[in-house]
C-alpha positions in Angstrom: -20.7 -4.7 -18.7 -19.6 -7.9 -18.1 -16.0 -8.5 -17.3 -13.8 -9.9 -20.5 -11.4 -12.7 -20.3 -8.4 -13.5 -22.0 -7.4 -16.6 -23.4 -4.1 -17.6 -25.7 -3.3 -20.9 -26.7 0.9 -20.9 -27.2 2.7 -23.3 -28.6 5.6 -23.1 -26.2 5.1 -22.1 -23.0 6.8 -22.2 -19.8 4.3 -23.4 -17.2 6.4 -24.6 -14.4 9.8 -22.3 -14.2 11.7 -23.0 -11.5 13.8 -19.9 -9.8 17.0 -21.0 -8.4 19.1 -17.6 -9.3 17.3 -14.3 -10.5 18.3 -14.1 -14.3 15.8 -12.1 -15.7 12.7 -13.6 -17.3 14.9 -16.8 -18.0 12.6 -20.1 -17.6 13.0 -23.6 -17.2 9.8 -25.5 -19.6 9.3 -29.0 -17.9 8.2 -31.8 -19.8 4.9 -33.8 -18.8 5.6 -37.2 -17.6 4.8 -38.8 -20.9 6.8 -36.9 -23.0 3.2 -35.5 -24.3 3.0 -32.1 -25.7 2.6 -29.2 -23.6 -0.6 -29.0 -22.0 -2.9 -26.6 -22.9 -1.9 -23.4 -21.6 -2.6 -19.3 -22.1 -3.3 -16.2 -20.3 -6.6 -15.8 -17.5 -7.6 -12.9 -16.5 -9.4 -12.3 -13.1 -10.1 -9.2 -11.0 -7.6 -6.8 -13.6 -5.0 -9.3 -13.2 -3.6 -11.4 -16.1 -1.5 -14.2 -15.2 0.3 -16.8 -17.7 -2.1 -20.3 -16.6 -2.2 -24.2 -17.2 -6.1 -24.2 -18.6 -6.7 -28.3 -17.8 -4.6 -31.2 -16.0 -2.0 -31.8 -16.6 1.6 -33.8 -15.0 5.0 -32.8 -14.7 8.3 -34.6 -13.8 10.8 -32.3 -12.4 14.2 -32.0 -10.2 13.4 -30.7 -6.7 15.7 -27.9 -5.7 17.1 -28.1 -1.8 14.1 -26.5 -0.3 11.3 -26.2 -2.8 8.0 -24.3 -2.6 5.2 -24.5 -5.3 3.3 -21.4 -5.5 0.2 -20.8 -8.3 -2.8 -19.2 -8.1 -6.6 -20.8 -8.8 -8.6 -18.2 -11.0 -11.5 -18.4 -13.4 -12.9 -16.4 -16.0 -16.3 -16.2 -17.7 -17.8 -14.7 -20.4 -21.0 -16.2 -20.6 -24.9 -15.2 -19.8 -25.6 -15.2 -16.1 -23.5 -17.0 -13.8 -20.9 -19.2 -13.8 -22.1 -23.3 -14.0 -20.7 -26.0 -11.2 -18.2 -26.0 -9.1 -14.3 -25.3 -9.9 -11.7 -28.6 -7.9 -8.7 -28.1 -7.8 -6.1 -30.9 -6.6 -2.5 -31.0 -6.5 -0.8 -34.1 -5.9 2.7 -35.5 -5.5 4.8 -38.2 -5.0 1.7 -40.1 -4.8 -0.1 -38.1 -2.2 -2.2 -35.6 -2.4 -0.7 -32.0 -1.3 -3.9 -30.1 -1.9 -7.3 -29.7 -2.8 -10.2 -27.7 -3.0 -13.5 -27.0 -4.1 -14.1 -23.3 -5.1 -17.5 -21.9 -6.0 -16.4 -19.8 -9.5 -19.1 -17.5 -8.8 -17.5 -16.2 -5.4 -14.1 -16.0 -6.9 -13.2 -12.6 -8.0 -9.9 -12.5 -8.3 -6.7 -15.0 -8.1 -6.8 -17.2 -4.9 -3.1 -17.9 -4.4 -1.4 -21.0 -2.8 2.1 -22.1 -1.3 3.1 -25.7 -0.9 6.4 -26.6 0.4 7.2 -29.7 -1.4 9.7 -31.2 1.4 10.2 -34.7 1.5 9.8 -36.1 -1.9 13.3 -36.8 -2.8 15.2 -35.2 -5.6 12.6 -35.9 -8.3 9.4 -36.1 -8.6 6.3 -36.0 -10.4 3.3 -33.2 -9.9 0.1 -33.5 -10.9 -2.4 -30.8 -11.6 -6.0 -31.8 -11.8 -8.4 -29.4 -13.0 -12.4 -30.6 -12.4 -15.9 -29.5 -13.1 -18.5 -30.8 -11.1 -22.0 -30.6 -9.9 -22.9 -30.3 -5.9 -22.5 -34.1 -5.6 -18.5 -34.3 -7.3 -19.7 -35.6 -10.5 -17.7 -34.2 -13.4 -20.0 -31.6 -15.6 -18.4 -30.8 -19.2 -17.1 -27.3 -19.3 -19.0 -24.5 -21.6 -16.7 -22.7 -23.8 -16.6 -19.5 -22.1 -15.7 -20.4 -18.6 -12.0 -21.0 -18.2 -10.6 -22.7 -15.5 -7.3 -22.2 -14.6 -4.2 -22.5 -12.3 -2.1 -19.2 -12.8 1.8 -19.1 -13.0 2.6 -22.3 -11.3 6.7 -21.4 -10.4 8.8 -24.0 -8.4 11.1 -21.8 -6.0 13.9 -22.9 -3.8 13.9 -21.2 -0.5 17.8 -21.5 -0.2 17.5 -18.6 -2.4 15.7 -16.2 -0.2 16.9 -12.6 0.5 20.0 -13.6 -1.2 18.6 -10.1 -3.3 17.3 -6.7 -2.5 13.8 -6.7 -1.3 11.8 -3.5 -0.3 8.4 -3.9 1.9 7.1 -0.4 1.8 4.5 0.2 4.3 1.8 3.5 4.3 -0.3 2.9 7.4 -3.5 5.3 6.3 -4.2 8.1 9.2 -1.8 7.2 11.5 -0.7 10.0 13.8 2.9 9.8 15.2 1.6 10.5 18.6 0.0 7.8 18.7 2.8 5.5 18.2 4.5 4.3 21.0 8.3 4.5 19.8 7.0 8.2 19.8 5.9 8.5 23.3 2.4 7.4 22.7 1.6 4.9 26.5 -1.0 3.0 25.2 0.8 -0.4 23.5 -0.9 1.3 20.1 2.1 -0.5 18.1 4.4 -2.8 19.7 5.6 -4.4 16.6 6.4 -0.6 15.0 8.5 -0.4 17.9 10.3 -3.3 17.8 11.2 -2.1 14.1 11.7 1.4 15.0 14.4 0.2 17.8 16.7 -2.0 15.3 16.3 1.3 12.7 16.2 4.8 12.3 13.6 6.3 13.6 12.5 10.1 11.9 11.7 12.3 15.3 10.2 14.7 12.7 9.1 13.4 10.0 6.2 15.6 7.9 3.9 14.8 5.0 3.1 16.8 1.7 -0.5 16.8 2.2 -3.1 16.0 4.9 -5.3 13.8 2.4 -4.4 10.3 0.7 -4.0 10.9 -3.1 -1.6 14.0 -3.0 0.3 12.4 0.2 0.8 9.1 -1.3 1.2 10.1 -5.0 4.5 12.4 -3.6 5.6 9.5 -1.3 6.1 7.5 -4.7 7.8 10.3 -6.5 9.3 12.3 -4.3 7.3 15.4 -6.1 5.3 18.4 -4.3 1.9 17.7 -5.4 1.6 20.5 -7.4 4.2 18.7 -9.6 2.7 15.4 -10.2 -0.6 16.8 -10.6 -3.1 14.8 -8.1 -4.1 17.4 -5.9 -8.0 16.6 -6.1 -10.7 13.9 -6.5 -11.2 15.2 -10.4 -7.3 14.7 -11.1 -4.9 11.6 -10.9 -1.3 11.3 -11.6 0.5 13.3 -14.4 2.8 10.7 -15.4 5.6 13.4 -16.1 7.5 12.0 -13.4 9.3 8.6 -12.7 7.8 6.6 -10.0 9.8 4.4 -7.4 8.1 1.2 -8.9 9.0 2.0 -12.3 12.5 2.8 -11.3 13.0 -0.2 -9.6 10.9 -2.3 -12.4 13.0 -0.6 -15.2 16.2 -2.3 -13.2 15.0 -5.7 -12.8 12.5 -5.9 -9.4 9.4 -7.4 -9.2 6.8 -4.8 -8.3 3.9 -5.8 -6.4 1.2 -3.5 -4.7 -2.3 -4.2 -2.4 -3.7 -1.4 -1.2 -7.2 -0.3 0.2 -8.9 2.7 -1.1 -10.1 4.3 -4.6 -7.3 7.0 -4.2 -4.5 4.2 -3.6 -5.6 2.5 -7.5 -5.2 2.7 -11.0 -8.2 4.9 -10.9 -5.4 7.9 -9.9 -2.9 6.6 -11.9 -1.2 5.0 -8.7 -0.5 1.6 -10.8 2.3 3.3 -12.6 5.6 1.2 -12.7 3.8 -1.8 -11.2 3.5 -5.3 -12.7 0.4 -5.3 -10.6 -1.8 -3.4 -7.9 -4.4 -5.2 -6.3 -7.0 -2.9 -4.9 -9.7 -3.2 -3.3 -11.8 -0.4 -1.1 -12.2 -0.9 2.7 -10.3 -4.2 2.5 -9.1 -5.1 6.1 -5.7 -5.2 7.6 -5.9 -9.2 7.6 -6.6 -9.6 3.8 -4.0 -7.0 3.1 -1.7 -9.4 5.5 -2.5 -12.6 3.7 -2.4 -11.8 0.5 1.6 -9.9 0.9 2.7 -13.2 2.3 1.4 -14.9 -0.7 3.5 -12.1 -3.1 6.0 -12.2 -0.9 6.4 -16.0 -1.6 5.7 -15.5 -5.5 8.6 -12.6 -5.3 11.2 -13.6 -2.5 13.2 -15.6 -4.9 14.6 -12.4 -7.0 14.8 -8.4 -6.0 11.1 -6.8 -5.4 9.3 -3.8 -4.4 5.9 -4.3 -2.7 3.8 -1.7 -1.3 1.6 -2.5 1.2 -1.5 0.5 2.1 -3.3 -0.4 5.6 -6.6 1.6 5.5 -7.8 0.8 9.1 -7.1 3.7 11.2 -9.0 6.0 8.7 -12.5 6.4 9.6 -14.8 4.3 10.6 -13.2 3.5 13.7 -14.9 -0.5 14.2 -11.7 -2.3 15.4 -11.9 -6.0 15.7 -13.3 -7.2 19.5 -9.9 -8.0 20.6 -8.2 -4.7 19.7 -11.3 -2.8 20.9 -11.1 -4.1 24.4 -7.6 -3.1 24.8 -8.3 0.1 24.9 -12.1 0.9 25.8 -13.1 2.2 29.4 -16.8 2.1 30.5 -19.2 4.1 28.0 -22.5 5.0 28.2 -23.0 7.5 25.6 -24.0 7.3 21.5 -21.1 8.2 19.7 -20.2 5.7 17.2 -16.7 5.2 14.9 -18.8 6.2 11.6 -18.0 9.4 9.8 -21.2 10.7 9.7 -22.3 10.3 13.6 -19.0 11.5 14.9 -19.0 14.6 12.2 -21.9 16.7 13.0 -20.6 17.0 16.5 -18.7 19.9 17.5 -17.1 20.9 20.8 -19.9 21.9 22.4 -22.0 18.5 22.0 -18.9 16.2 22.6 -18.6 15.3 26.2 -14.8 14.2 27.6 -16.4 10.9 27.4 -17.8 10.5 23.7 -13.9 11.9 22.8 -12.4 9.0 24.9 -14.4 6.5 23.4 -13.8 8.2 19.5 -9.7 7.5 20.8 -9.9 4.5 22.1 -11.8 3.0 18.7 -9.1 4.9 16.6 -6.3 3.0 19.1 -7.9 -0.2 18.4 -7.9 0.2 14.7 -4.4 1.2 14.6 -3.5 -2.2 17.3 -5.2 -4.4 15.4 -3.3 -2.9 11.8 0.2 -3.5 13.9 -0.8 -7.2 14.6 -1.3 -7.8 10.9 1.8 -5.8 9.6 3.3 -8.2 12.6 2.5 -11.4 10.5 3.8 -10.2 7.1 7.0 -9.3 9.6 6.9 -12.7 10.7 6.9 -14.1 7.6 10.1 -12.6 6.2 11.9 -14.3 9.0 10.4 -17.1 8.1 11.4 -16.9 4.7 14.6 -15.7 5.6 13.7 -12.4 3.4 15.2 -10.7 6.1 18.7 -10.9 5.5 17.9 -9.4 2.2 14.5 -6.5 3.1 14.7 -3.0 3.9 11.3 -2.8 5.4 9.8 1.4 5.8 6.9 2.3 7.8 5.1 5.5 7.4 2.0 7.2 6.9 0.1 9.5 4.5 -1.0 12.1 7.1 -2.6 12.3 11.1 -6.0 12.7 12.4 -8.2 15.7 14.0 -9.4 15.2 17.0 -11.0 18.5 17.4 -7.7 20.1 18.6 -8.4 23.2 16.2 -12.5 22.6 16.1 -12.2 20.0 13.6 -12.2 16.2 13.1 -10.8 13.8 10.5 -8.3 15.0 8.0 -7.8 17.0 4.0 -9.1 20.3 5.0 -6.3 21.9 7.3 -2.8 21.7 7.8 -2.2 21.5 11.4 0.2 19.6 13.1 -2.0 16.4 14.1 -2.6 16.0 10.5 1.0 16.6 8.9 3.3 14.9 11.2 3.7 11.1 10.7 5.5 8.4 11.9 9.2 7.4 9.6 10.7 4.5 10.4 12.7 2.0 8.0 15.5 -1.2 9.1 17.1 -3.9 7.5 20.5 -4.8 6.3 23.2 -2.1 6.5 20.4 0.4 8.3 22.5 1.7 11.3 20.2 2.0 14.3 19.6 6.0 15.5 16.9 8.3 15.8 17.5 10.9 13.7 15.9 14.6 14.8 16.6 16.4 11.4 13.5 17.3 9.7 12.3 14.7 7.3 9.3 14.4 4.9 7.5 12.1 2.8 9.2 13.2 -0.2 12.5 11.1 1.5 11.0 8.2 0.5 11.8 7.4 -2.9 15.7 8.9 -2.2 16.0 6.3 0.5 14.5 3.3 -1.2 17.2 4.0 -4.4 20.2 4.7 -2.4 19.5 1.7 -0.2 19.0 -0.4 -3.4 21.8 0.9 -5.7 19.6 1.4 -8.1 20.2 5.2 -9.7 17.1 7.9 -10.1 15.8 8.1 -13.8 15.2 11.8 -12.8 15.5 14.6 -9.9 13.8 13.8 -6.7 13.1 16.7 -4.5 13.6 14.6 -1.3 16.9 13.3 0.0 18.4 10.0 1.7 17.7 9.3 5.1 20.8 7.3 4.9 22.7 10.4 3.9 24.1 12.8 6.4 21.0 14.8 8.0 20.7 18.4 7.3 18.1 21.3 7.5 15.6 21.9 4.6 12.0 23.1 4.3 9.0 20.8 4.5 6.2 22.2 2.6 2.9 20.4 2.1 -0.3 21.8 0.2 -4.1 20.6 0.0 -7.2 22.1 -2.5 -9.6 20.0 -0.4 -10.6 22.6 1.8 -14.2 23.7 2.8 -14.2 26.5 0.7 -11.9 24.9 -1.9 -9.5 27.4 -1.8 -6.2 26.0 -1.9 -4.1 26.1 1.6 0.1 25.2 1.7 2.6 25.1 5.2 6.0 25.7 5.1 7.9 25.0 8.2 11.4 26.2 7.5 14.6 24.8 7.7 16.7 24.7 10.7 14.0 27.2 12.1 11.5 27.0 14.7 8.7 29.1 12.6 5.8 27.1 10.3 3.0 29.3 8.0 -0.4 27.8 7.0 -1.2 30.2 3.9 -5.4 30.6 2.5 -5.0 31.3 -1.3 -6.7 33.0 -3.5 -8.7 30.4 -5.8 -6.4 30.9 -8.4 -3.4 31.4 -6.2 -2.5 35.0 -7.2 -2.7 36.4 -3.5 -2.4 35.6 0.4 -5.9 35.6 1.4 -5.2 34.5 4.7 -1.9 33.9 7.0 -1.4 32.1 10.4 2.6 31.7 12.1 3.2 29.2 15.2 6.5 29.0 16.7 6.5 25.7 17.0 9.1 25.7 19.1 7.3 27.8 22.0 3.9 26.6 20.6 3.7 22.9 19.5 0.4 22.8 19.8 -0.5 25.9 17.1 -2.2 27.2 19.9 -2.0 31.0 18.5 -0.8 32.9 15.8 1.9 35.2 16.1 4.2 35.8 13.3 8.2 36.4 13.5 9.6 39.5 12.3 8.9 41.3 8.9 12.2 39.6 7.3 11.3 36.2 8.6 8.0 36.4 7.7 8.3 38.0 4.0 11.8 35.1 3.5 9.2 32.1 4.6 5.8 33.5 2.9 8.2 33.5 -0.4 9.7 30.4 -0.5 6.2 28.9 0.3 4.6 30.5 -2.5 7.2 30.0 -5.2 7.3 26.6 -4.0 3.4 26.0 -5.3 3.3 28.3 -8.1 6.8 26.5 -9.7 4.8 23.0 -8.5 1.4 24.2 -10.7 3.7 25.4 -13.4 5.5 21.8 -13.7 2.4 20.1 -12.9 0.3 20.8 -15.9 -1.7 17.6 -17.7 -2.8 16.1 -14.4 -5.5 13.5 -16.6 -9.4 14.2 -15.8 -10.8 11.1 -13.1 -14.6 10.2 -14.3 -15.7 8.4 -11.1 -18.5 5.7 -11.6 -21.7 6.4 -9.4 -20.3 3.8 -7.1 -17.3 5.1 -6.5 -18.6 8.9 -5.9 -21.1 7.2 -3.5 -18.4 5.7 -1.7 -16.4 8.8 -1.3 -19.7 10.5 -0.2 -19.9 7.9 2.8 -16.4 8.8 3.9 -16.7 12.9 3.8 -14.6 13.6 1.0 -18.0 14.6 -1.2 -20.6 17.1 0.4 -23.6 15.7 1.0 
């Protein structure tokens, strides 16, 4: 089907707003030069995104603010039979000058391209000029066909002064990231340099554990601070319930801007993940450099007023390819055939993998997760730069570990062993006091943190707790249905104890098919099971299994996913459909 646009012609519309104090969705209309009426203007839509857009040229005279930054975006839309016509320039110009221009081929433009343009050095007023152009290969001017729509989306004047003077949140989910593989963890390898800087200036979770050991569940109760029995995405056929108020449409409901990129089909509005968001841009497999660039363009678009943004780095989930530069960081001589892809590295077991092929496997995984610290580096840069860091709270976590056939296995989603529950918790900014805290923490602490660091209060009960609160000892509990018999498995590693159960249920959860007990504190490493006494054992087993039937109780009216061919392909590539 081809895509739709959307196009209305207002009478009034504020084109060019200018932010100099966060007051809501108050606007400044400018005035064209000639006291004209208000260009033609309306909404575009491109790549699920519909943005308020100035739909021909158009001039402007306006007051300058102490430090002013244009921002707008360059989209098109097109409804017509085969492809797009021409090509799509776009010029800015200033003062006189030109500030920018360029010449965009509409048919290899699938979503909003946006644009920053500090405007220093004009004086206090000026006049800005967009020019809007449809040309053939040689420049000349082509008319424009009725359904192709050419536009420059949400052009907003900002005033830099006026950065992090509010409450800004970067929230950060590095996909399969294992904590020991992190050096403010121990980890040797120089991994993540710039995670350490941030974990040094913060607090740093020495134990921090996830809900799941797959994306959807993990992520979907890092957002609501819900088991996932209770917000109801605990498989590919099932997205979010929507019983339960997320963290983006707490902090939307009091006044943030709420922004999200992220980089795989169980991170999108396929699974219900949008909720609360004035936008998530997804996109599968993106790269840890597009999901860089395009958060310092929200974060100049946002920076001027309080905002959420979620950013989800997919690179260290597999298929290890790190860039050259990363690779060679960590790669010793290999002469073997083992590649990064799934299904190579997969059909391998212990007695085919040579010490070797494993190192190789790590050092690829070590790269990816190098070359994803650079690029969170950059958006870290660019706060400074903006001076968004007076005013950020920026978290770092992940959604679950990795197998490296520790316990036989390799990847992730179908046990619940340490390497794939435990994750790196880190989070700094203004009135964060520095420590590493050795409490037991989870993924469900998010959220709590997040609202008690803002001000802003819950719209419901969270089941986590502020990291900024006293610590103290509680359960962490974590569940997954995608298991290779598809029998659902849970952990509970208790409170202020040193003993953790993995638990085989039934299929429809009425009995304990299958226990295993580690005492974590003799046996990190889950190298054996041997359960505490009777009364420890029946106290833990119970709370574990209340814990998921109450979840699956609450968690009813999880909505049914239909997955398009594409996508099902897609998730066959990456293991989580049988082949």
């Amino acid at each position: 089907m081809r895509p739709r646009f959307v196009a209305v012609l207002l009478l009034i519309f504020p084109l060019l707003s200018c932010r100099g104090s966060f007051r809501g969705p108050d606007r400044l209309l400018l005035r064209t030069t000639e006291g004209a009426a208000l260009a033609r203007s309306g909404a575009l839509t491109t790549g699920g995104e519909t943005r308020p857009a100035l739909l021909q040229s158009a001039r402007y005279a306006l007051s300058l603010p102490k430090r002013p930054l244009l921002t707008f975006g360059i989209g098109v839309a097109y409804a017509g039979e085969g492809e797009p016509p021409g090509w799509y320039q776009v010029t800015v110009r200033a003062g006189g000058r030109v500030l920018f221009e360029a010449t965009i081929n509409p048919r290899a433009l699938p979503r909003w391209k946006d644009v920053s343009l500090p405007l220093d050095g004009l004086g206090k007023r000026t006049s800005i000029e967009f020019e809007l152009r449809l040309t053939d290969r040689e420049g000349r001017d082509v008319p424009v066909p009725p359904e192709l729509l050419l536009g420059v989306g949400d052009p907003v004047l900002h005033d830099l002064e006026e950065y992090g003077r509010h409450k800004g949140v970067v929230l950060v989910s590095i996909d399969t990231l294992r904590r020991d593989h992190v050096g403010a963890y121990g980890y040797a390898r120089p991994t993540t340099p710039r995670l350490d800087e941030l974990a040094r200036g913060g607090i740093l979770c020495e134990d921090a554990v996830s809900t799941s050991s797959w994306t959807l569940p993990a992520h979907l109760s890092m957002l609501t601070s819900a088991d996932p029995s209770r917000h109801g995405g605990t498989d590919m056929r099932h997205g979010f319930n929507r019983r339960i108020p997320t963290l983006a449409a707490t902090l939307q409901h009091a006044g943030f801007a709420t922004q999200a990129i992220t980089s795989h089909l169980y991170v999108s509005s396929v699974y219900g993940l949008h909720e609360g968001f004035d936008h998530l841009d997804f996109r599968q497999d993106r790269r840890a450099t597009e999901v860089a660039d395009r958060a310092t363009a929200v974060l100049d678009r946002v920076g001027d007023r309080p905002f959420l943004l979620f950013l989800h780095f997919y690179d260290p989930h597999w298929h290890y390819d790190p860039p050259d530069e990363t690779r060679r960081l960590f790669e010793t001589p290999y002469s073997g055939s083992l590649t990064g892809v799934w299904a190579d590295f997969s059909k391998r077991d212990r007695a085919n993998v040579s010490a070797a092929d494993l190192a190789h496997l790590l050092a690829l995984y070590d790269g990816e997760i190098r070359y994803t610290d650079n690029e969170l580096g950059r958006v870290l840069d660019h706060l400074a730069a903006r001076g968004l860091g007076r005013g950020t709270l920026v978290f770092v976590t992940s959604d679950h570990g990795e197998e490296f056939l520790e316990h036989g296995s390799w990847e992730h989603q179908k046990t619940l062993y340490e390497e794939v529950i435990r994750i790196p918790l880190m989070l700094a900014g203004p009135g964060v006091v520095g420590r590493r805290e050795a409490a037991q923490a989870t993924l469900l602490d998010v959220m709590p943190t997040v609202l008690a660091w803002t001000g802003v209060a819950p719209q419901g009960p969270l089941e986590g707790k502020s990291l900024l609160a006293p610590p103290g000892e509680r359960d962490a509990y974590g569940e997954t249905d995608h298991t290779t018999d598809g029998t659902p498995k849970l952990f509970l590693r208790g409170g202020g104890g040193r003993w953790k159960t993995i638990l085989s249920l039934s299929r429809d959860g009425r009995e304990v098919r299958q226990e295993d007990w580690f005492d974590l504190a003799s046996d990190p490493g889950e190298g054996r099971s041997v359960p505490p006494t009777a009364g420890v054992a029946e106290t833990i087993r119970r709370r574990a299994v209340e814990r998921w039937r109450a979840g699956r109780g609450e968690g009813t009216g999880a909505p049914s996913v239909k997955l398009t061919p594409d996508q099902v392909e897609r998730l066959r590539a990456l293991g989580y459909v049988a082949q």
